[in-house]
N, C-alpha and C positions, 0 to 999 in steps of 0.2 A: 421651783427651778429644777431639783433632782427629781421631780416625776414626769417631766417637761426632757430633760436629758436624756431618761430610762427611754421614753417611747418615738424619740428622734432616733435612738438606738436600735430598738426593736425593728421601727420602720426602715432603716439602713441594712437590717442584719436581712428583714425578707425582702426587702429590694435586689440585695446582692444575689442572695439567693434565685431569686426568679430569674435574673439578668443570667445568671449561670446555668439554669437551668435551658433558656432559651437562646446560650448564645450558639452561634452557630460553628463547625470547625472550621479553621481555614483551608481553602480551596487547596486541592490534591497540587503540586507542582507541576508545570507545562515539563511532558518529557522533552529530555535534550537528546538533541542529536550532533553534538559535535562529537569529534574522534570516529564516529561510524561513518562504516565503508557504505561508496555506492556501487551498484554496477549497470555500467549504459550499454542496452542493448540499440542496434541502431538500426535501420534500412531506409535507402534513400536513390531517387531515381541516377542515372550514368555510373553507377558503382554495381561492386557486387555484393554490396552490404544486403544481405537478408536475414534478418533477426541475428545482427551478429554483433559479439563484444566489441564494445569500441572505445569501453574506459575502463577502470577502476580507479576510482575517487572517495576522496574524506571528506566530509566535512569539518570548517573551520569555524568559528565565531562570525557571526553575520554583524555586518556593519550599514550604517542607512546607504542605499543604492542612490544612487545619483539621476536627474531627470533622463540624462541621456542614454542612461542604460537600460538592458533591454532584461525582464525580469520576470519569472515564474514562484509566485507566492502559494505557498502550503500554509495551512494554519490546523493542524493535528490535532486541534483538541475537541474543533470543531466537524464534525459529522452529522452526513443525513441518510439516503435511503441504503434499504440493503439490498446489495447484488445479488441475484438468482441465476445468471449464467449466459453464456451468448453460443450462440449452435447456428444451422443450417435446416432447410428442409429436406425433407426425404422422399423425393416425388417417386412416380412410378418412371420418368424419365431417367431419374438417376441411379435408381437401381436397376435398370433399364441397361444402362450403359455400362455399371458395376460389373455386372452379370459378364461381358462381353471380354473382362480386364482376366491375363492370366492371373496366375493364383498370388505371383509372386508380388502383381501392380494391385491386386486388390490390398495384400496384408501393406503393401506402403500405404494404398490409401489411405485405410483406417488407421494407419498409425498417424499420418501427417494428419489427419484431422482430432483423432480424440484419444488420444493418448498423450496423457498432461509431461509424461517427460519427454519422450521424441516426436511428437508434433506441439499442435498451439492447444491443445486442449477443451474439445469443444463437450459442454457439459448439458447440452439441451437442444432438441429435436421436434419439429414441427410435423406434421404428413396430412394429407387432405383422406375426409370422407371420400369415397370411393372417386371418379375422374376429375380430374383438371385440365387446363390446355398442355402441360409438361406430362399428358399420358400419350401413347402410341393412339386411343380410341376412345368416345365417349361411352361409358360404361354404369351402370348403380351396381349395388348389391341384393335388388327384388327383380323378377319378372316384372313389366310392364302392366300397370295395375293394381298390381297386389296391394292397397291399403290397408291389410290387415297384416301383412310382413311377414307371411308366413312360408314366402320362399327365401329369407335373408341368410346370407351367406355372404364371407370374407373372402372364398375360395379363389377369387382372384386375385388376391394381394398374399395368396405365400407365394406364388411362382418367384417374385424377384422381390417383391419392396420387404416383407413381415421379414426374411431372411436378412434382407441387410441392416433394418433394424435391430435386427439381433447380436448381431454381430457389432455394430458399433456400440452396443450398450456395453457389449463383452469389454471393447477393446478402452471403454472410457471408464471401466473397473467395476463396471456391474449396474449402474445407475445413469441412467439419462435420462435427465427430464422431459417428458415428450406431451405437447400439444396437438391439439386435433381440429381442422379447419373444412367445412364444405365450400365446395363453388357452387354448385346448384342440387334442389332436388331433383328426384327424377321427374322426368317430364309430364308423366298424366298429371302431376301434382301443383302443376304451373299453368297459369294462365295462356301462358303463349303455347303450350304444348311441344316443348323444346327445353332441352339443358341448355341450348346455346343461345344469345342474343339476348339476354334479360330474361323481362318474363316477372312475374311475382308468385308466390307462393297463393294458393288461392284457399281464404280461410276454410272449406271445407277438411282442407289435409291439415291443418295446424298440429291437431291432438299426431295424425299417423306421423309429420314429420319428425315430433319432439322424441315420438318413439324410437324413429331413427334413429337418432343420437344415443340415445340409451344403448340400443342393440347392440350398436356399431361400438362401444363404449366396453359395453359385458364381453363384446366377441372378441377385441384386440384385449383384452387384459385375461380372457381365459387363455389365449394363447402365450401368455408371460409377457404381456408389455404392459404396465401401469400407466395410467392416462392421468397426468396431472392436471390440466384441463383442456380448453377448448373455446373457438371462436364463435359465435353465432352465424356470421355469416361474411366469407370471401369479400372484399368490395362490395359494400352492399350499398353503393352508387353509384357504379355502373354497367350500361349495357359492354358487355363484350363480343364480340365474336365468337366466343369460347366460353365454355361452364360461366355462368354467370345469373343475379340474381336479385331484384330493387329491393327493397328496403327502405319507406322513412322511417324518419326516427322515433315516430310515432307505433309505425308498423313493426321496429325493431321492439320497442318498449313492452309493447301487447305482448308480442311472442314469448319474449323472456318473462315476462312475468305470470302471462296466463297460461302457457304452457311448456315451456324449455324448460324455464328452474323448477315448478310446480311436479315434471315429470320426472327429472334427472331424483329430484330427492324423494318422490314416492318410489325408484326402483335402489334407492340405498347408495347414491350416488350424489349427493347433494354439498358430498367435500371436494367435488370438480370444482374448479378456477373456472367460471364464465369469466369472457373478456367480449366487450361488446364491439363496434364499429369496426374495427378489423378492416380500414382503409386509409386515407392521407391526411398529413396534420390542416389542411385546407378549414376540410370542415368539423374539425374533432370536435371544438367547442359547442355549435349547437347538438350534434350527438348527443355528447356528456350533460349539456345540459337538461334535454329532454327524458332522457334516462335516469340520471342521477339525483334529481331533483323530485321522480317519484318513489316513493318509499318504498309501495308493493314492487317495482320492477328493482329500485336500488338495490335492495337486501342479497339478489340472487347474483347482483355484478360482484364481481371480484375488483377488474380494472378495465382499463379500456387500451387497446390496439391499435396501432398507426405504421404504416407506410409513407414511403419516401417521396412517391412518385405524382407529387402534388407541382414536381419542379420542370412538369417533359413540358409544358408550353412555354415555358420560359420561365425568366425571377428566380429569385433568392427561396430557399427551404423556410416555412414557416415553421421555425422553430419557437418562438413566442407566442403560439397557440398551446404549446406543451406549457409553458410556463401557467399559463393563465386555469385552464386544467388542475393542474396540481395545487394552485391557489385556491382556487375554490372548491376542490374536494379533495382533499389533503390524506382523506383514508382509500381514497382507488387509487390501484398502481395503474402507473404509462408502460409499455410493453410495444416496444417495436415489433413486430410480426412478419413483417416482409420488405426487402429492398433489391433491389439486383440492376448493373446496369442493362437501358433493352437498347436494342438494333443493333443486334451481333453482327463484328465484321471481323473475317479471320485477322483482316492485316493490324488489327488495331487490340490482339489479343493481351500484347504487356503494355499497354494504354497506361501511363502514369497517373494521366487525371481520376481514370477510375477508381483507382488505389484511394484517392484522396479525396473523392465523393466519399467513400467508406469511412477514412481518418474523421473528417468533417461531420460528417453527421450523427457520427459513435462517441466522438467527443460533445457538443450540443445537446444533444440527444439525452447523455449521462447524467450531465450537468442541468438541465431542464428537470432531472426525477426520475428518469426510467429506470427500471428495475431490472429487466432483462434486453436481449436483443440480437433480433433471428435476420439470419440469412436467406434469400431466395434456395435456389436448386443446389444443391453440394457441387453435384456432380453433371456437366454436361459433354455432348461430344464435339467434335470440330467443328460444328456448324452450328454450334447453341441448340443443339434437341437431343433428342428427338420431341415435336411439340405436331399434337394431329392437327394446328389450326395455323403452323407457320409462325407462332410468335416466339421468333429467336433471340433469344438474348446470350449473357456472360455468365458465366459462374468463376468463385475464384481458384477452382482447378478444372480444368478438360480433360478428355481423354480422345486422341485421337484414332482412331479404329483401322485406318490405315498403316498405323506401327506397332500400336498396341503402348504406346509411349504418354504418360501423365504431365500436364502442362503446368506448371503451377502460373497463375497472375501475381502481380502485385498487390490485386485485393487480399491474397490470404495472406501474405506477410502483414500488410495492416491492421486485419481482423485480427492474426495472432498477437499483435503488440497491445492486447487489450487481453485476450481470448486466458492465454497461457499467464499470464502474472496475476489477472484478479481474477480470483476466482468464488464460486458460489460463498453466503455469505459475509462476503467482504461488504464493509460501510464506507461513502463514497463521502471522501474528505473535502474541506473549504480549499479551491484553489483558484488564482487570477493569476492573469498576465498585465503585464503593465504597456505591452503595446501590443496590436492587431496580427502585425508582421507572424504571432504566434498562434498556436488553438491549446490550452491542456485541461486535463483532470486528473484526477487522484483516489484510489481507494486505499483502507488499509486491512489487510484480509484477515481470517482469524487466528493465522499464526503468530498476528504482528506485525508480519513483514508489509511494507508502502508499495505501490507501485505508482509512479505518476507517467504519465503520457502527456510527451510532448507534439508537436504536430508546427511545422514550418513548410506553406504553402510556396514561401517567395523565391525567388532564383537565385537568390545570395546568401550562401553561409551565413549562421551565424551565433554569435559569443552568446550570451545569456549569465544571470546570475539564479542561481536556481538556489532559495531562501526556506528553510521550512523549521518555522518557528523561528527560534535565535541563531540557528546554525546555515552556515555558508557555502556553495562552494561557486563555483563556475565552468558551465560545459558549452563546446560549440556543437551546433548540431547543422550536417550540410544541406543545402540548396535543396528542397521538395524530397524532404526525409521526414522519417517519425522517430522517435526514441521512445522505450520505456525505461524508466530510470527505478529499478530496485533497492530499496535499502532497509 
């Protein structure tokens, strides 16, 4: 019986042990946020609200919200992707127009864009390989011919664009993330024998184009711009009128794998960010699928790129192709690339809706996985260009060259109410609404600080119970407004 006692003993003494050894701690506490201030930035159409204070608020003890009520849920502990930044392009158009701004409308501009305290703070920058339709002229960087690139030269892009990228890197505090995109090669190197109107890349130039990139890669970074990476290819499904260039997804996969990534890292270039598709969420999914699904070409993807403009023949934005994307490759980032409204019409320049094409799909968009998210043109003139093919569009400042006077839209107020509160590195929080009437998301950034974005399309005011974690408060936000709420 006492040897039967001793080893019931023993065996309880290494049980406890082990159980202690493996038990596990208990879970950190959910931060609270009650007694912490918030503050609501607001802007909203028939007001003068632009990015302007329109509370300061506590939170109180959140209590369960009733069916009728209308609700924006935070869950703070839960986080997903991490933010990288949201910017503009920097066409030859736009510093095109820059150029033309006295000295006094240029330093506003660059403050209203990238200067994290007196503008919205834009942290990342797009610019195409040498012309697009947003240039005065179709243009390359070789002599006509030259596959061997040995007339390459940037010489055209310091007159106006390399300068104003300079400058905005200055004014955004030394660092702007900048991306690099082609619309077409040059034209011996094309089947149609044309930048413009499609056209395919014809595999004889594959090796001369990948080198392109490289050049063009070495030549803006010896200048002092670092190229964080780069798109394979503008819409590379469809014919344009302007720079433009096919690509299946087949044809996309070869490239990058047999020659684009293969060349970028034999010239010591091989930590550029490829981002493939680089057109609308219609068809990202077979893209991504055809790409990412093979190894040799996966390795050299970073993430893949999408535009808006899947929406001009009519219907709803697919945005559950983003979803489906992320689902099934879970290690490439979504990377919006371009959006802008088109058919510029001067009388329609503080257009509300557009503002809210922007709210709408920045919010969707975030919430779907995307990691960053670029703007079209920064900067255009009164008449949406200058564009040498006539395709006029918005940007969400103008500059009109009859006064010399900067127009700001409603789009840059909405861009800012994302742009200026999250900023790079921030991780993008679990957030719902409990009815449609709303749109929001949430990041929380590396200081700490939250920012959530609210977004109300409908023509009625309205209350809300804004809940994050166990803490309470209640904001009204008015009729076709956005809010970012900081705390």
């Amino acid at each position: 019986m006492k040897k039967l006692f001793f080893s019931l003993a023993i065996a309880g003494l290494v049980m406890g042990t082990a159980i202690g050894q493996n038990k596990k701690p208990f879970p950190a506490p959910k931060p609270s946020f009650n007694g912490k201030a918030i503050t609501v930035y607001t802007t909203a159409d028939s007001s003068k609200l632009r990015l302007s204070i329109t509370d300061k608020l506590v939170f109180g003890e959140s209590v369960q919200p009733t069916e009728g009520e209308v609700s924006v849920f935070v869950e703070p502990t839960k986080s997903f992707q991490t933010f990288l930044g949201i910017g503009g392009a920097i066409t030859d158009a736009s510093a095109e127009v820059f150029a033309k701004l006295s000295k006094e409308k240029q330093q506003e501009f660059l403050k209203a864009y990238y200067s994290p305290t007196d503008g919205i703070g834009y942290s990342l920058a797009r610019t195409t390989i040498h012309s697009c339709d947003f240039s005065s002229g179709s243009y390359t960087y070789v002599q006509e011919g030259d596959k061997d690139l040995k007339t390459f030269s940037i010489d055209h892009d310091k007159q106006f664009r390399i300068p104003l990228i300079k400058q905005a890197t200055a004014v955004a505090g030394g660092k702007l993330m900048l991306f690099v995109s082609p619309w077409s090669p040059p034209a011996f190197m094309k089947s149609n024998k044309n930048m413009l109107q499609g056209g395919k890349l014809l595999p004889e130039f594959y090796q001369p184009w990948a080198n392109y990139f490289a050049k063009f890669i070495k030549a803006y970074e010896k200048e002092g711009m670092p190229i964080w990476g780069l798109t394979v290819q503008n819409e590379p499904m469809a014919t344009q009128r302007w720079e433009s260039c096919i690509y299946t997804a087949e044809e996309e996969r070869d490239f990058l794998k047999n020659y684009l990534g293969p060349t970028l890292a034999k010239n010591g270039l091989g930590e550029k960010k490829i981002i493939v598709w680089d057109h609308n969420r219609d068809l990202i999914t077979q893209r991504a699928n055809a790409i990412f699904s093979d190894p040799a070409a996966s390795k050299y993807a970073w993430g893949i790129g999408f535009h808006w403009y899947e929406t001009w023949a009519g219907g709803a934005p697919m945005f559950d192709n983003l979803k489906v994307v992320q689902e099934a490759y879970p290690d490439k980032k979504l990377f919006f690339t371009e959006g802008c409204q088109e058919g510029f019409n001067e009388a329609k320049i503080q257009y509300w809706p557009n503002a809210e094409r922007y709210g709408t799909s920045m919010i969707n968009d975030f919430n779907a996985g995307t990691v960053a998210w670029t703007d079209w043109n920064i900067l255009l003139d009164e008449v949406g260009g200058p564009n040498h093919v006539f395709n006029l569009v918005f940007a969400p400042i103008h500059a009109d060259s009859r006064t010399g006077a900067l127009i700001y839209t409603p789009s840059y107020y909405y861009i800012g109410h994302f742009s200026k509160f999250v900023r790079p590195a921030a991780k993008r929080v679990s957030t719902a609404v409990s009815r449609s009437h709303l749109l929001s998301t949430t990041f929380r950034n590396a200081d700490g600080k939250m920012a959530t974005i609210v977004m109300n399309k409908t023509d009625q005011k309205l209350t809300y119970n804004f809940i994050v974690g166990t803490a309470k408060t209640v904001v009204t936000i008015p009729a076709h407004g956005i809010q970012t709420l900081v705390y």
